[in-house]
C-alpha positions, 0 to 999 in steps of 0.5 A: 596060914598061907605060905608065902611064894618063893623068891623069884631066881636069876639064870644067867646066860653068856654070851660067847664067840660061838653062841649063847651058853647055855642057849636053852634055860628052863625057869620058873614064872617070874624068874629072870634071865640075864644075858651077859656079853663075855666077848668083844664084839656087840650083840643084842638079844631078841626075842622072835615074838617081840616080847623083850630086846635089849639094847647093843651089848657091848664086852661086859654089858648085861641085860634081864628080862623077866619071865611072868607067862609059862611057855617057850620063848625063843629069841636071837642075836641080830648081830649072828645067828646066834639062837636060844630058848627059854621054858618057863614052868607053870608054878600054882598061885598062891591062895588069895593072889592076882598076878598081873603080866603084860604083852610088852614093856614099852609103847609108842605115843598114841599106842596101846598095850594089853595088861593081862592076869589071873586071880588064884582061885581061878572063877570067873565073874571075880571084879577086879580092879586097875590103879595106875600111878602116872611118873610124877605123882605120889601113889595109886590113883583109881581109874575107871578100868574096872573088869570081870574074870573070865573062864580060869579067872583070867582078866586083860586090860587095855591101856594107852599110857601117855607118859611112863606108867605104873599099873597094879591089879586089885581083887578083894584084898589082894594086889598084884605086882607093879607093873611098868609101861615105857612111852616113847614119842612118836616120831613123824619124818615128813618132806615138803615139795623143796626136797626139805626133810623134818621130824615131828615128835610127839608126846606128852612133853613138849618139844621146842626143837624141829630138825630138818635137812635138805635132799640132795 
């Protein structure tokens, strides 16, 4: 009998007038950490290589991020120069799983993003497989995104959403953890010879208002 994976922690991370406390968090893979804004000014959380943001931290806003890739993530306030670090720990893979992570959450329309993972038993030329569960509709749908593991069984996808998407690995009977990819529009500022300013949206809705303005 395979015993099942412990649940994933949350560490909690405040943020003070005088920095992140505590500002270096060691977790596990696939725990969290949430930040939590203690003080009256506002505060956003950034990490340096883009991996996660927040939005503006207002007094008692709080903010998570999880943590599925083992290594040092370091990260910032914009607001300061206030500085921390998180170290995520390797933890072994359960017998018979797949794990699936991606490089950023969110993408801008006509983008794309890489979805990445391992299969446990850690060979290559495993197949695995990639449904995807567009917003909207009621399950998985098998795409055509079909892969071979290579060395340590590792695998990535690349994928270009055009609406809110759900992602998960399939390999023999095991299935990864959902994973979510954020569209946001693309937005195109243009000015014609009038000095007249406008934005064009793009996406998979449709939008039925422009705006514009003129220079001074």
């Amino acid at each position: 009998m395979v015993a099942a994976p412990a649940a994933a922690a949350t560490a909690t991370v405040q943020i003070t007038k005088t920095g992140f406390v505590p500002n270096k968090v060691t977790i596990a893979q696939g725990d969290t950490v949430t930040w939590r804004n203690v003080e009256a000014t506002t505060h956003q959380v950034v990490g340096d290589d883009g991996s996660f943001a927040s939005l503006a931290l207002k007094t008692s806003d709080t903010y998570s991020a999880t943590f599925d890739k083992a290594g040092t993530f370091k990260y910032h306030d914009t607001e300061t120069k206030f500085r921390g670090t998180i170290t995520v720990t390797a933890t072994p893979l359960p017998v018979g799983s797949v794990t699936l992570t991606t490089q950023r959450q969110s993408v801008v329309y006509g983008s794309s993003v890489t979805l990445s993972g391992t299969v446990s038993n850690g060979q290559s030329g495993e197949p695995v497989v990639l449904p995807a569960q567009e917003a909207g509709q009621p399950k998985l749908v098998q795409t055509a995104q079909v892969d071979t593991t290579g060395p340590g069984g590792s695998f990535s996808f690349a994928v270009s959403p055009t609406i809110r998407t759900a992602y998960q690995v399939q390999w023999k009977t095991a299935s990864s953890r959902m994973v979510s990819i954020y569209v946001a529009p693309r937005v195109v500022l243009h000015v014609n010879g009038h000095g007249v300013f406008s934005t064009q949206a793009t996406s998979a809705l449709s939008y039925g208002v422009t705006s514009s303005c003129s220079s001074a």
